[in-house]
C-alpha positions in Angstrom: -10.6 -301.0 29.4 -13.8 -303.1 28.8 -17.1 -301.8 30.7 -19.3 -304.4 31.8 -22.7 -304.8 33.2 -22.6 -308.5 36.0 -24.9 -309.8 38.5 -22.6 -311.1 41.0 -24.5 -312.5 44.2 -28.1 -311.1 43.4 -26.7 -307.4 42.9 -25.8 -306.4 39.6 -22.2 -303.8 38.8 -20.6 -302.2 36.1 -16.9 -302.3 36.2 -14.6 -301.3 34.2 -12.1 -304.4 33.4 -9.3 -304.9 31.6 -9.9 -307.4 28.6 -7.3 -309.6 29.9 -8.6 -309.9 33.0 -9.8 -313.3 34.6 -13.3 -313.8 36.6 -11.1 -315.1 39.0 -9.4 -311.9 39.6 -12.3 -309.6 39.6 -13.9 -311.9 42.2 -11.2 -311.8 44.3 -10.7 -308.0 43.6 -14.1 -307.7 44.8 -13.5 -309.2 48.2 -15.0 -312.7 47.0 -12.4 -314.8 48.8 -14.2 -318.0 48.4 -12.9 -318.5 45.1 -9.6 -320.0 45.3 -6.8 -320.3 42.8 -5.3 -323.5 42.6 -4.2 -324.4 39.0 -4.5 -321.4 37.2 -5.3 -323.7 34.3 -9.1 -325.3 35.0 -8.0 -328.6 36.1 -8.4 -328.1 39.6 -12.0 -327.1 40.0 -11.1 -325.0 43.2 -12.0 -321.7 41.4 -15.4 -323.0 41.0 -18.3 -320.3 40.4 -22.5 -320.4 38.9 -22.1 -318.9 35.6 -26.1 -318.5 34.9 -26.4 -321.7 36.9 -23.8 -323.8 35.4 -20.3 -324.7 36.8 -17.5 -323.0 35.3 -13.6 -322.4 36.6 -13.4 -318.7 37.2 -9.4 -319.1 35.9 -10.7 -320.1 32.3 -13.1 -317.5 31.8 -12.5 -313.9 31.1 -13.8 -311.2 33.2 -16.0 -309.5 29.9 -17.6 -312.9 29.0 -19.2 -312.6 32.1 -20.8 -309.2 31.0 -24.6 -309.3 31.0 -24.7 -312.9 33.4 -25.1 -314.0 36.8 -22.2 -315.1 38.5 -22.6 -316.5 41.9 -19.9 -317.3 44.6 -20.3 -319.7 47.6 -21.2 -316.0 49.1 -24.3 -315.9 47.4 -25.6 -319.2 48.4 -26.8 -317.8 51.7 -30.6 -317.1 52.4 -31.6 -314.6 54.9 -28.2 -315.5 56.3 -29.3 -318.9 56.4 -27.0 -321.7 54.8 -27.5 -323.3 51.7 -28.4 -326.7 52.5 -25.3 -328.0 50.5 -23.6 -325.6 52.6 -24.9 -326.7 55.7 -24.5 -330.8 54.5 -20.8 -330.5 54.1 -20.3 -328.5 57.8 -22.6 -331.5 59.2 -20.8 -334.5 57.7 -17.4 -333.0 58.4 -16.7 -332.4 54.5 -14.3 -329.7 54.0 -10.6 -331.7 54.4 -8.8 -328.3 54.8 -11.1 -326.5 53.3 -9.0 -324.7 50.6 -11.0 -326.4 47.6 -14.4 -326.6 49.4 -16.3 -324.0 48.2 -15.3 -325.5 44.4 -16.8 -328.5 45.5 -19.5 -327.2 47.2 -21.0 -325.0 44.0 -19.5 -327.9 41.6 -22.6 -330.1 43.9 -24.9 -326.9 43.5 -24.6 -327.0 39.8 -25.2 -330.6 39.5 -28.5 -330.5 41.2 -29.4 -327.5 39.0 -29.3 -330.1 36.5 -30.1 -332.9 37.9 -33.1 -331.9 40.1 -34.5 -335.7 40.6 -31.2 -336.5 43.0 -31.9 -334.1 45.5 -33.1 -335.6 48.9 -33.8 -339.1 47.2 -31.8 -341.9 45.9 -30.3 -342.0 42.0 -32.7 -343.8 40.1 -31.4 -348.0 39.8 -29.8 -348.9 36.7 -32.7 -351.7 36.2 
Protein backbone atom coordinates (compact mmCIF):
# COMPACT_ATOMS: atom_id res chain seq x y z
CA UNK A 1 0.00 0.00 0.00
CA UNK A 2 0.92 3.57 -1.16
CA UNK A 3 -0.22 6.48 1.27
CA UNK A 4 -1.22 9.52 -0.38
CA UNK A 5 -2.07 13.00 0.48
CA UNK A 6 -5.18 14.46 -2.60
CA UNK A 7 -7.42 17.34 -2.77
CA UNK A 8 -10.46 15.84 -4.13
CA UNK A 9 -13.40 18.51 -4.44
CA UNK A 10 -11.84 21.39 -2.22
CA UNK A 11 -11.11 18.90 0.78
CA UNK A 12 -7.96 17.27 0.98
CA UNK A 13 -7.48 13.02 2.29
CA UNK A 14 -4.91 10.68 2.88
CA UNK A 15 -5.69 7.24 1.76
CA UNK A 16 -3.96 4.49 1.68
CA UNK A 17 -4.02 2.96 -2.10
CA UNK A 18 -2.84 0.24 -3.60
CA UNK A 19 -0.16 1.12 -6.38
CA UNK A 20 -2.18 -0.51 -8.93
CA UNK A 21 -4.98 1.28 -8.29
CA UNK A 22 -6.76 3.64 -10.93
CA UNK A 23 -8.13 7.40 -10.08
CA UNK A 24 -11.08 5.96 -11.48
CA UNK A 25 -11.55 3.47 -8.87
CA UNK A 26 -10.74 5.57 -5.80
CA UNK A 27 -13.25 8.09 -7.11
CA UNK A 28 -15.80 5.77 -7.43
CA UNK A 29 -14.69 4.01 -4.08
CA UNK A 30 -15.21 7.31 -2.72
CA UNK A 31 -18.87 7.66 -3.62
CA UNK A 32 -17.86 9.96 -6.73
CA UNK A 33 -20.35 8.44 -9.10
CA UNK A 34 -19.97 11.06 -11.77
CA UNK A 35 -17.06 9.50 -13.16
CA UNK A 36 -18.09 6.85 -15.42
CA UNK A 37 -16.10 4.03 -16.95
CA UNK A 38 -16.64 3.58 -20.45
CA UNK A 39 -13.40 2.29 -22.18
CA UNK A 40 -11.24 1.46 -19.65
CA UNK A 41 -8.53 2.51 -22.10
CA UNK A 42 -8.76 6.68 -22.43
CA UNK A 43 -10.43 6.75 -25.59
CA UNK A 44 -13.76 7.50 -24.38
CA UNK A 45 -13.36 10.66 -22.43
CA UNK A 46 -16.42 9.51 -20.17
CA UNK A 47 -14.00 9.17 -17.04
CA UNK A 48 -13.22 12.71 -17.43
CA UNK A 49 -11.79 14.59 -14.14
CA UNK A 50 -9.60 18.30 -13.36
CA UNK A 51 -6.24 17.09 -12.57
CA UNK A 52 -4.84 20.63 -11.26
CA UNK A 53 -7.07 22.19 -13.81
CA UNK A 54 -6.34 20.15 -16.77
CA UNK A 55 -8.42 17.33 -18.37
CA UNK A 56 -7.24 13.97 -17.82
CA UNK A 57 -9.18 10.25 -18.13
CA UNK A 58 -9.31 8.98 -14.59
CA UNK A 59 -8.82 5.23 -16.30
CA UNK A 60 -5.16 6.22 -17.55
CA UNK A 61 -3.97 7.68 -14.40
CA UNK A 62 -2.89 5.89 -11.29
CA UNK A 63 -4.43 6.56 -8.12
CA UNK A 64 -0.59 7.66 -6.38
CA UNK A 65 0.18 10.10 -9.29
CA UNK A 66 -2.51 11.94 -8.11
CA UNK A 67 -0.76 12.27 -4.59
CA UNK A 68 -0.10 15.89 -3.67
CA UNK A 69 -2.88 17.41 -6.63
CA UNK A 70 -6.24 18.61 -6.95
CA UNK A 71 -8.54 16.37 -8.44
CA UNK A 72 -11.99 17.62 -9.14
CA UNK A 73 -15.19 15.72 -10.14
CA UNK A 74 -18.41 17.24 -11.76
CA UNK A 75 -19.17 17.14 -7.84
CA UNK A 76 -16.96 19.77 -7.12
CA UNK A 77 -18.12 22.12 -9.67
CA UNK A 78 -20.98 23.32 -7.43
CA UNK A 79 -20.85 26.78 -5.61
CA UNK A 80 -22.83 27.25 -2.52
CA UNK A 81 -24.95 24.51 -4.16
CA UNK A 82 -25.27 26.64 -6.96
CA UNK A 83 -24.45 25.07 -10.55
CA UNK A 84 -21.58 25.60 -12.52
CA UNK A 85 -22.62 27.66 -15.27
CA UNK A 86 -21.35 24.79 -17.72
CA UNK A 87 -23.42 22.75 -15.56
CA UNK A 88 -26.36 24.72 -15.74
CA UNK A 89 -25.71 25.42 -19.89
CA UNK A 90 -26.00 21.83 -20.77
CA UNK A 91 -29.45 21.21 -18.34
CA UNK A 92 -30.78 24.48 -20.24
CA UNK A 93 -30.00 23.54 -23.91
CA UNK A 94 -31.09 19.95 -23.25
CA UNK A 95 -27.38 18.56 -23.59
CA UNK A 96 -26.96 15.43 -21.82
CA UNK A 97 -28.28 12.57 -24.65
CA UNK A 98 -28.52 9.88 -21.88
CA UNK A 99 -26.39 11.35 -19.84
CA UNK A 100 -23.95 8.45 -19.16
CA UNK A 101 -20.87 10.49 -20.68
CA UNK A 102 -22.05 14.00 -19.68
CA UNK A 103 -20.25 14.78 -16.84
CA UNK A 104 -16.82 13.85 -19.22
CA UNK A 105 -18.06 16.26 -21.46
CA UNK A 106 -19.03 18.64 -19.15
CA UNK A 107 -15.36 18.98 -17.23
CA UNK A 108 -13.69 18.18 -20.82
CA UNK A 109 -15.68 22.00 -21.61
CA UNK A 110 -14.47 23.15 -18.05
CA UNK A 111 -10.92 22.46 -18.85
CA UNK A 112 -10.93 24.05 -22.12
CA UNK A 113 -12.00 27.36 -20.80
CA UNK A 114 -9.37 27.01 -18.10
CA UNK A 115 -7.27 27.36 -20.99
CA UNK A 116 -8.86 29.14 -23.21
CA UNK A 117 -10.37 31.97 -21.02
CA UNK A 118 -11.02 34.47 -24.14
CA UNK A 119 -14.06 32.00 -25.38
CA UNK A 120 -16.09 32.20 -22.52
CA UNK A 121 -19.36 34.27 -23.06
CA UNK A 122 -18.02 35.72 -26.40
CA UNK A 123 -17.51 34.57 -29.85
CA UNK A 124 -13.98 32.63 -31.04
CA UNK A 125 -11.90 35.23 -32.40
CA UNK A 126 -12.36 35.21 -36.77
CA UNK A 127 -9.68 33.59 -38.58
CA UNK A 128 -9.03 37.07 -40.54
Amino acid sequence: MVNIEIKINGKIKCIDVNPRMRLIDLLRNLGLTSVKEGCSEGECDTCTVLLDGKAVTSCTVLAFQADGHEVTTVEGLQTNGELDVIQQTFIENDAVQCGFCTPGMIMAVKSLLNENPRYFGSSPPSCR
